[in-house]
C-alpha positions, 0 to 999 in steps of 0.5 A: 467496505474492506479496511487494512493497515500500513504496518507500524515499525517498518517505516518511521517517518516523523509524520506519523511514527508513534514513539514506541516504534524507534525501540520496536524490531520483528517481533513487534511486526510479527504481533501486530500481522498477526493481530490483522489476520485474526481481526479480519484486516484485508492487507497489511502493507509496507513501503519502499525506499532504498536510502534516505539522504541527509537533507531529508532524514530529519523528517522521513528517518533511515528505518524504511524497511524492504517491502519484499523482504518484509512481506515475505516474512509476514507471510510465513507467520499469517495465514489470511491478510494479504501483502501489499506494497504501498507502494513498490517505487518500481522506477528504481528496478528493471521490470524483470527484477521487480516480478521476479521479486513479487512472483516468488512472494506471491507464490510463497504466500499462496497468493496474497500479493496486492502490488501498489506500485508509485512514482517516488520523490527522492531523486538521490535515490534514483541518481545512486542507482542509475535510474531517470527520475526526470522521467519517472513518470513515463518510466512507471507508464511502461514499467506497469505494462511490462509487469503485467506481462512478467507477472502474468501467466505465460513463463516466458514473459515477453515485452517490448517498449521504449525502455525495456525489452524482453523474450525468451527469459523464462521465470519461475516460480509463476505467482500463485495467483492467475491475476496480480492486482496492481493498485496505483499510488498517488494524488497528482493528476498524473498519478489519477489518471495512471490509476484510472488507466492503468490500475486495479485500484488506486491508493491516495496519499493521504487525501482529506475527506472533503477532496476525495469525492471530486477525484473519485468522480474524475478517476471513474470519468477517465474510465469511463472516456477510455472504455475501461470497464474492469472494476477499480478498487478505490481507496482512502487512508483514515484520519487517526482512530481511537477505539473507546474514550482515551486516557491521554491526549490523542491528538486533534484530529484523532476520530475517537469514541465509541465504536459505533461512532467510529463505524458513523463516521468512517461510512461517509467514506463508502458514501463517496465510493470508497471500497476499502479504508487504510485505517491507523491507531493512536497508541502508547505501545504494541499492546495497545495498538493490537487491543485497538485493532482487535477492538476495532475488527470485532465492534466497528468493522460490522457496521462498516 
């Protein structure tokens, strides 16, 4: 089971931002990058918001830093993880700008690009940038059809929807690898059923472990009736972890303990046909958070 990590500093929502991120910048990203990519990490990820209003920044912060921007520097100072998108709010972009954007980080990257894309919730968002947040569901249908067209071989990608219509604008550079995966965010039953007819992979939003296994079995019988026979890799996002016996209060729902333990614990999510987890440490700074991750790649992942 392949394990990655939303990365720390570059989204600080109050939901789960430690408090020694609020006085983090780039260096701190750079470590804790590099530490995935020794410790074996699958991706590193990070999310996507243009602006926050008022009503909503209390809780969600203004520190949401650009995925493409971020990635691509992240890119250049790792050599193996790869760079996900959790998840790329494409509604708010023409189809073309968004390949344009992921192709060329892709190419830069050697092929590393896992693009998850989603719906989005903030409608002011939408409203500031002229796009249909009404229909943003349906905008997201066609948007990854035509991503699939732009992202895939041919250089002059061609499409033509209720939307968006596109032939005969070449672009280059192609993504260095000859098939983008693109995961589907989301937990609503429209997010599912997009993941289960229109993705590579599907990320959840934070589901608990107890619903995970009726979705799961629902995303694969959508496939199934649709005759949909690629494979589609499903994940989950961990509770937080702590490697060892911590020193302070790590919080209720923290699994903690040797890691052994930890491995115990997080199979239960292979059981229910999870193949990679989204894991996430408790930590007091950067130090600890890149000790855990090393701790974690080098005695809880074999177990795994």
């Amino acid at each position: 089971m392949a394990y990655g990590i939303q990365l720390p500093v570059q989204s600080q929502s109050t939901l789960y931002t430690e408090p020694w991120e609020t006085a983090a910048g780039p260096e701190d990203l750079v470590a804790v990058a590099r530490a995935a990519d020794a410790a074996g990490f699958a991706y590193v990820a990070c999310c996507d918001h243009v602006g926050i209003p008022r009503r909503l920044a209390a809780a969600m912060s203004t520190v949401w830093y650009d995925p493409v921007a971020t990635l691509a520097h992240l890119a250049a100072v790792t050599e193996r993880v790869r760079l996900l998108s959790h998840v790329a709010v494409v509604g708010l972009r023409h189809p073309l700008l968004t390949a344009k954007q992921y192709a060329t980080l892709d190419h830069l990257s050697g092929g590393r690009l896992v693009l998850g894309v989603g719906a989005g919730h903030v409608r002011e968002e939408f409203e500031v940038l002229g796009a249909d947040f009404g229909r943003r569901g349906a905008v997201l249908d066609e948007s990854i059809d035509a991503l699939r067209a732009a992202l895939g071989p041919e250089d002059f990608p061609e499409h033509h929807g209720k939307r968006y219509d596109f032939a005969g604008l070449g672009q280059r550079p192609r993504p260095a690898q000859p098939y983008v995966p693109l995961w589907v965010g989301g937990s609503s039953p429209a997010a599912v059923r997009r993941a289960a007819l229109k993705g590579d992979g599907w990320l959840p939003q934070g589901d608990p472990r107890e619903r995970l296994p009726a979705v799961i079995a629902r995303l694969k019988a959508l496939r199934e009736e649709a005759g949909v026979e690629a494979p589609c890799t499903i994940g989950a996002i961990t509770e937080p972890l702590y490697v060892g016996r911590p020193g302070w209060d790590v919080g209720r729902r923290t699994v903690s303990g040797p890691p052994r333990a930890l491995a115990e614990s997080l199979r239960a999510y292979r059981a229910m046909g999870v193949d990679q987890i989204q894991v996430r440490f408790r930590s007091r700074g950067r130090t600890e958070l890149t000790d855990q991750m090393a701790a974690f790649g080098a005695e809880v992942a074999p177990d795994l």
